[in-house]
C-alpha positions in Angstrom: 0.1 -37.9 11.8 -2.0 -39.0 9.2 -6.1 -39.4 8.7 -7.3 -42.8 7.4 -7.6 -41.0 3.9 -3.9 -40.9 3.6 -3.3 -37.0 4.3 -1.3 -34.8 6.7 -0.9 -31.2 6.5 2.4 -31.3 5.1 1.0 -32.9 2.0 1.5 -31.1 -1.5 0.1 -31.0 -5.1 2.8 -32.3 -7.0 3.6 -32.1 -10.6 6.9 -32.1 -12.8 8.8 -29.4 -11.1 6.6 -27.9 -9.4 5.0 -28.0 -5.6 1.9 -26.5 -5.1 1.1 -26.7 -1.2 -2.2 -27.1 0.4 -4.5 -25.2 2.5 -5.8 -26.5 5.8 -9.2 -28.9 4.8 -11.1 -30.9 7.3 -9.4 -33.7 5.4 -6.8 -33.1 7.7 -8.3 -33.4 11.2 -7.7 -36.5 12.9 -10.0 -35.7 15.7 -12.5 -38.1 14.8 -9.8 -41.1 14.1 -8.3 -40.5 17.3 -11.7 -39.1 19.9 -9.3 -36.1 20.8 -9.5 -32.3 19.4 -8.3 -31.3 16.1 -4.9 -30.0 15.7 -4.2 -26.3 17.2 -3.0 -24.5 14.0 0.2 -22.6 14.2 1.0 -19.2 15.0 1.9 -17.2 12.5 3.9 -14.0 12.8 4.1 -10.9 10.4 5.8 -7.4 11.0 4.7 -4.5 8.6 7.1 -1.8 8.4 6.1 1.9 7.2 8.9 4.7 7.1 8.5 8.5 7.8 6.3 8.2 11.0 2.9 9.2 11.2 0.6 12.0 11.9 -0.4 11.3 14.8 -3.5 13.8 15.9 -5.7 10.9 13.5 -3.7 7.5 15.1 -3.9 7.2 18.6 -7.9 6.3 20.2 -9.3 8.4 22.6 -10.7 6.6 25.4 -8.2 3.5 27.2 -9.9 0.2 27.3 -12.5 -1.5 24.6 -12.1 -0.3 20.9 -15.4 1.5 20.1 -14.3 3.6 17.2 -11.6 4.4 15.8 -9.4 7.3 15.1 -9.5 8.6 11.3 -6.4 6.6 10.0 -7.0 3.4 11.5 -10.8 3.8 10.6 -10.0 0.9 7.5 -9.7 -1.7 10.3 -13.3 -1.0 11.7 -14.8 -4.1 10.7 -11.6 -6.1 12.3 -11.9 -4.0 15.5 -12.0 -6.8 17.5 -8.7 -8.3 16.3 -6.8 -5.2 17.3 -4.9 -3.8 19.8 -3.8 -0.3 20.0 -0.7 1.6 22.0 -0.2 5.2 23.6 3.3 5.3 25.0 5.9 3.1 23.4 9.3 3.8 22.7 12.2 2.6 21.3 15.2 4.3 23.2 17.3 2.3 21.6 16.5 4.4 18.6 17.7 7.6 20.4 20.8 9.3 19.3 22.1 8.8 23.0 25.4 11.1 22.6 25.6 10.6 19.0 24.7 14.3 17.9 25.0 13.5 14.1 22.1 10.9 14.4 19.4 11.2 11.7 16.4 9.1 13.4 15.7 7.2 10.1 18.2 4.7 9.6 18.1 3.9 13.6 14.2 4.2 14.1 14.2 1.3 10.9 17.4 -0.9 12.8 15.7 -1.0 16.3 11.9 -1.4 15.4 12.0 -5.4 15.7 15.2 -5.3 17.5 15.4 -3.2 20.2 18.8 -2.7 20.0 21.0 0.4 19.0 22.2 0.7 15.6 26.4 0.8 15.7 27.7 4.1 13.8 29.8 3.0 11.1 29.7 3.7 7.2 31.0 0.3 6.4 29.9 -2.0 9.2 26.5 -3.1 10.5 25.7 -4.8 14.2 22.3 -4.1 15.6 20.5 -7.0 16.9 18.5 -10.3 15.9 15.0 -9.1 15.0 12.0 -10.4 16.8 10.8 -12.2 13.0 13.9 -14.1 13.1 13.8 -15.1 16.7 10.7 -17.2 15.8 11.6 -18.4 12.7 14.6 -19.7 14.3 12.3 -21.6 16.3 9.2 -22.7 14.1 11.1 -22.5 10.5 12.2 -26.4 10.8 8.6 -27.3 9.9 8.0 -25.2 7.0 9.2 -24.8 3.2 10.9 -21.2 4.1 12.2 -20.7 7.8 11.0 -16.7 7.1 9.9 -14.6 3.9 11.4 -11.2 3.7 9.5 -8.8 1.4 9.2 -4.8 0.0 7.9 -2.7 -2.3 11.0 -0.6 -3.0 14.7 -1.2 -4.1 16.6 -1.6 -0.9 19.9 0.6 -2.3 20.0 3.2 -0.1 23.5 6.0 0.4 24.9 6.3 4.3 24.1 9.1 6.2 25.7 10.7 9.1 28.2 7.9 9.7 25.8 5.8 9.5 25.1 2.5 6.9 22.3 3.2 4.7 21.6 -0.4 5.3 19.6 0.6 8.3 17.4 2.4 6.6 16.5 -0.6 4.1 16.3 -3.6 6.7 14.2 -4.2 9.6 15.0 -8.0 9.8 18.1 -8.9 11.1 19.4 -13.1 11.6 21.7 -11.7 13.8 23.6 -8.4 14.9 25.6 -8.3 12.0 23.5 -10.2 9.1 20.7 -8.8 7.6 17.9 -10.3 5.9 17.7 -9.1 2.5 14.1 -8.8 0.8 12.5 -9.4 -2.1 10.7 -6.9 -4.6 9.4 -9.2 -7.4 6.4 -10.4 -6.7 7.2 -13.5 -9.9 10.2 -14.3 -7.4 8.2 -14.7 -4.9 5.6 -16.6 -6.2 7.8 -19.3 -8.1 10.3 -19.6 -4.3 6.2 -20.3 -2.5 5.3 -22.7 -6.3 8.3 -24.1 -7.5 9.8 -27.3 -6.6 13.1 -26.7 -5.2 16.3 -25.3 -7.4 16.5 -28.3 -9.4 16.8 -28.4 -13.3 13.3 -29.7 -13.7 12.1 -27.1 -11.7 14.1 -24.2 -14.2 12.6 -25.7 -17.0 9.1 -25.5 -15.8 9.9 -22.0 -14.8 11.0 -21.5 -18.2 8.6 -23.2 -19.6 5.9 -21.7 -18.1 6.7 -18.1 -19.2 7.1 -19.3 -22.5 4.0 -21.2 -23.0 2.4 -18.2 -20.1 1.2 -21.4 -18.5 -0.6 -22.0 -15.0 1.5 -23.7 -12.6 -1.7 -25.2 -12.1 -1.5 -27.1 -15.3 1.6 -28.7 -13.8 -0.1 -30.5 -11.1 -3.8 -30.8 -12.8 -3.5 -34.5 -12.1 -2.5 -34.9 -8.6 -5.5 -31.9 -8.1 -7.7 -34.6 -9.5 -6.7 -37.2 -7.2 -7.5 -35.3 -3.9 -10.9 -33.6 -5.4 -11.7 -37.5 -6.0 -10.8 -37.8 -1.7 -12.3 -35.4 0.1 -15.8 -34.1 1.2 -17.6 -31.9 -0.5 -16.8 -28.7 2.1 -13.0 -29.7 1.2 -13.6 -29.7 -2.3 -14.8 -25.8 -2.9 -12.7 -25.1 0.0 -9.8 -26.9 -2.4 -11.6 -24.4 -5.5 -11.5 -21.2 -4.1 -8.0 -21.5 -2.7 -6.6 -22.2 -6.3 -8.9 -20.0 -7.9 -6.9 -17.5 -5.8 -3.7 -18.9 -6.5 -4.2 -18.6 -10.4 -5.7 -15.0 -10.2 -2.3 -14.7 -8.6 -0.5 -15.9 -11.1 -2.3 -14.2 -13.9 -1.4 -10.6 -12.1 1.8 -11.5 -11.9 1.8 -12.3 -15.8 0.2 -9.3 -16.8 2.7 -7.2 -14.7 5.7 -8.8 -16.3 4.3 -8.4 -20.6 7.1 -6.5 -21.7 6.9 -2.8 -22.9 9.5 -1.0 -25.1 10.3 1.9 -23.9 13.9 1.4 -24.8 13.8 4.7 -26.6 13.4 6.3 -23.4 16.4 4.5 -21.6 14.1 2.2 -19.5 13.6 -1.3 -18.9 10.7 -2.2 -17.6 11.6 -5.1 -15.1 10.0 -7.8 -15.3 7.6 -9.3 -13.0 7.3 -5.9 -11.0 4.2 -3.7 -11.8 4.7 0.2 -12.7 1.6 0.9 -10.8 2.7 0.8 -7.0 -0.9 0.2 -5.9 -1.1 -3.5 -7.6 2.6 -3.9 -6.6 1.4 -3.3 -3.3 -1.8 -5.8 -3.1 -0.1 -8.4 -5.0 2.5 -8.4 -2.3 -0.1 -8.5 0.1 -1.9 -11.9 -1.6 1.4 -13.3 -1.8 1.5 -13.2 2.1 -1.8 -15.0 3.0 -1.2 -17.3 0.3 2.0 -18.2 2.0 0.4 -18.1 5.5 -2.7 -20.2 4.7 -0.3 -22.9 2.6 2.1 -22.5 6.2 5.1 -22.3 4.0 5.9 -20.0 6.2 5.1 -18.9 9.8 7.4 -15.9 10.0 7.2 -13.0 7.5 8.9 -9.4 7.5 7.4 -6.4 4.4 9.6 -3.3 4.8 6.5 -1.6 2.6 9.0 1.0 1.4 12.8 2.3 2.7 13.0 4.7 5.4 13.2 8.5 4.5 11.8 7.3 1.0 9.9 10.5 -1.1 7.7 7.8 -2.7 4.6 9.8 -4.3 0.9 8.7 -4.2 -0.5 10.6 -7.3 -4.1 8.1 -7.4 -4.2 10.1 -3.2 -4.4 13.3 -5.6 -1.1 15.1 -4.9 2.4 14.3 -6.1 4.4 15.6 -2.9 7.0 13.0 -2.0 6.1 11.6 1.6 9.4 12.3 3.6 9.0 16.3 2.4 5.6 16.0 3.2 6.8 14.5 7.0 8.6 17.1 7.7 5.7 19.3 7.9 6.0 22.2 10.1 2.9 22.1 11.5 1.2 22.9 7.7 -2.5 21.9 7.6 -1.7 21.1 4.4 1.0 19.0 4.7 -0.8 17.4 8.1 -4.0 16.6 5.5 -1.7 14.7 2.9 0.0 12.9 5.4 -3.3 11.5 6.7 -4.5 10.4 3.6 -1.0 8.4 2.6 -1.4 6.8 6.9 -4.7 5.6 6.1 -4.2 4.2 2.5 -1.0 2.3 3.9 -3.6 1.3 7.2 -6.4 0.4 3.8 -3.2 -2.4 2.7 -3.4 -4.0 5.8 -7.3 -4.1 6.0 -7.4 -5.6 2.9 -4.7 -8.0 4.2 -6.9 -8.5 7.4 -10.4 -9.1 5.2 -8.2 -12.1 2.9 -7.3 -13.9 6.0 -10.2 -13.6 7.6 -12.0 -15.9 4.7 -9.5 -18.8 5.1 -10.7 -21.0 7.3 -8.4 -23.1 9.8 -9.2 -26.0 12.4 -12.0 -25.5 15.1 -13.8 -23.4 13.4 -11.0 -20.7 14.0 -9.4 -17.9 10.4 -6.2 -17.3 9.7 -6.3 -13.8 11.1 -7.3 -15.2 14.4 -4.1 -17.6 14.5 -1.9 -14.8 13.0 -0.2 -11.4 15.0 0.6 -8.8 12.1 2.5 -6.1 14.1 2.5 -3.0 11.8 3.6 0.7 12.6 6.7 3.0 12.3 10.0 3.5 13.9 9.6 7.2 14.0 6.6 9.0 15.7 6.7 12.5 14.3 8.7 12.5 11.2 9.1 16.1 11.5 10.9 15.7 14.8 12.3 12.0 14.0 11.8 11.3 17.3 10.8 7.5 18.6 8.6 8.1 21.7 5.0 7.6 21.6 5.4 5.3 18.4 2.6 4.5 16.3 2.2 0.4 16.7 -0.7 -1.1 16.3 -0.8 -5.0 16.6 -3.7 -7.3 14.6 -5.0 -10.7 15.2 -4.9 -13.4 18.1 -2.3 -15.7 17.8 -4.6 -18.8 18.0 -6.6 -17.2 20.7 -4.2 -16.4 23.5 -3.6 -12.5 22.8 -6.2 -10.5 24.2 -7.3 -7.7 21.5 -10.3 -5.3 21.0 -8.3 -3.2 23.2 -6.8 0.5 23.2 -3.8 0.4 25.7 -2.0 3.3 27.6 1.3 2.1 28.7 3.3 4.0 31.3 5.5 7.0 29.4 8.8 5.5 27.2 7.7 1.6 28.0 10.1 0.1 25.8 8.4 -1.3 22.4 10.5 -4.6 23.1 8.4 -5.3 25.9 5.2 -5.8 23.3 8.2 -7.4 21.1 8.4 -9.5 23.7 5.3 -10.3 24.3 4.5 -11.0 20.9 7.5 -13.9 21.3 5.7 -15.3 24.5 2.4 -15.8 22.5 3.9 -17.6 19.8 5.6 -20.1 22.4 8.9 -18.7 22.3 10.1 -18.9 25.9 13.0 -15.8 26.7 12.9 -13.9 29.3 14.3 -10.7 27.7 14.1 -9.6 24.5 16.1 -6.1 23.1 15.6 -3.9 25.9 12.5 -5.1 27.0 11.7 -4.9 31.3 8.7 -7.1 31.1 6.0 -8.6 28.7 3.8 -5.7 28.2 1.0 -5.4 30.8 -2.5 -5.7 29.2 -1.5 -8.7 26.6 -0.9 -11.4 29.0 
């Protein structure tokens, strides 16, 4: 429905070529046309994926009940304590090698973590199940400009292993047993799919264009920007600043990471759009996501952060050991204290993530964090065991107010993780009764 003012929250900055979608402004509410309360803002669902396990001494709490403090590798989160829940117990059997003694835990900890299902062994065919992402973007993605966003940090190409796909180990959304959903790297890709007006020829050119020229997509709808300042309160108006002040700080990181470099002499290509440091590969992927939340381009998003089994250094954590050697650790202090530090810079990711959406403000006086569930954790425990009980799940936000959080839970021993998969589907108003190989929505979240 529209406001007198003429705007609804499907309502874009428009320019030749290019779309640039708008955040949620008070502009919007028809609560005071209409004597009723504002529009509930959707739910928005986003599933982090981190391979290799975790150690998990620093990752579970204590104490059952209220979050006071938290362990040593979630301690990044303290100052969202009250968005998250925690889990002791959780398990994916479907993960299990269950007769199949040439299982590797990697590949089928990755297949069942938003599936619940077991991974079929074959080198040249994948079935699995639809993943719980998918599920909801099957049912929210009508209403938005991408039904889901799938995204990594890492080239999915990835070699079979023990009779089993390598695709596994490089997916964790699935549109159905058999399709995966392939993500994207580039964070320019990415940006220009959220930006971009549709595939049309007008749309290439400003593309084009636009790296020429290294021009702001901002430039392309500077006029229609001008029109809607001209509407709107003042409140709306900065609100309307600061969102495309973020948007072109963006867009300049993005520019800067795509300047070429020649290093041909060295048989390398840098690619373009992708930035050699991993660390601003990382948070640019991460802006990408709230920018795509707060604009509700999309409601359902997927970031496999790396493969599974990758040996993806961290040399700026000061050591150079590739993280699957150091997760199979054999009880090493040493090993155990790198392993931390890599758990709680990937946990720093999502608190910077966390502290972004918790500065955009939605209706009734509510964040974006708030109306968001961000499940994030590992389909492996103990990468030195690659087993998948106990997992290490964590779940952030409050879906609009409905999920209970602030919480540490201790579920019964092996409770399926579909039954907090499905929970998570019950919260954003998906109605199934079953969902992998879930028994019941998990107790505690109702």
């Amino acid at each position: 429905m529209k406001h007198k003012n003429g705007f609804n929250r499907r309502n874009m900055l428009r320019g030749v070529g290019a779309a640039l979608a708008l955040p949620w402004l008070e502009a919007f509410d028809t609560s005071s046309a209409l004597g009723a309360t504002s529009a509930k803002p959707p739910v928005r669902m986003c599933c982090w994926y981190v391979p290799n396990g975790m150690h998990l001494p620093a990752w579970f709490p204590q104490q059952p009940g209220v979050l006071v403090e938290l362990p040593e590798s979630l301690q990044p989160l303290s100052f969202a304590r009250e968005y998250l829940n925690t889990f002791r117990g959780l398990t994916h059997n479907t993960a299990m090698t269950n007769g199949d003694d040439e299982g590797c835990g990697h590949g089928q900890g990755s297949a069942s973590f938003l599936t619940g299902a077991q991974a079929y062994r074959s080198q040249d065919d994948v079935r699995v199940g639809i993943s719980v992402d998918q599920l909801y973007a099957q049912r929210v993605g009508n209403s938005t400009l991408l039904p889901s966003l799938e995204l990594g940090c890492e080239s999915p190409r990835s070699g079979n292993a023990f009779g089993y796909s390598g695709t596994y180990k490089t997916h964790i959304s699935w549109r159905s047993a058999t399709s995966p959903a392939p993500y994207e790297i580039n964070p320019k890709i990415v940006f220009d799919r959220l930006f971009t007006q549709g595939a049309s020829q007008n749309a290439a050119t400003t593309i084009a264009e636009r790296d020429f020229y290294r021009k702001s997509i901002l430039d392309y709808v500077l006029e229609d920007t001008r029109r809607v300042q001209k509407k709107v309160a003042s409140s709306d108006q900065r609100k309307l600043d600061q969102y495309l002040t973020s948007v072109r700080e963006v867009e300049r990181r993005i520019q800067n990471a795509s300047q070429q470099v020649d290093v041909s002499g060295r048989g390398y290509v840098r690619p373009e759009g992708i930035p050699d440091d991993f660390d601003a590969h990382l948070r640019l992927m991460c802006d990408l996501m709230v920018l795509a939340f707060e604009t509700d381009s999309t409601r359902a998003i997927s970031f496999m952060l790396t493969k599974e089994a990758t040996d993806r250094n961290y040399p700026w954590l000061g050591f150079t050991d590739g993280h699957h050697e150091l997760s199979h650790h054999g009880n090493d202090a040493e090993k155990h204290r790198k392993l931390r530090a890599i758990d709680r810079y990937h946990v720093s990711m999502l608190a910077y993530t966390a502290e972004k959406m918790m500065s955009v403000e939605e209706a009734n006086g509510t964040n974006l964090l708030e109306n968001s569930m961000i499940l994030f954790g590992s389909g492996i425990s103990d990468g030195d065991r690659h087993d998948h009980v106990n997992l290490p799940v964590i779940l952030l936000g409050k879906a609009g107010g409905s999920l209970p959080s602030g919480q540490h839970l201790d579920c019964r021993y092996e409770t399926p993780m579909s039954n907090l998969l499905l929970s998570m589907l019950h919260h954003a108003d998906v109605p199934v009764e079953r969902f992998g190989d879930s028994t019941e929505p998990l107790a505690g979240l109702s």
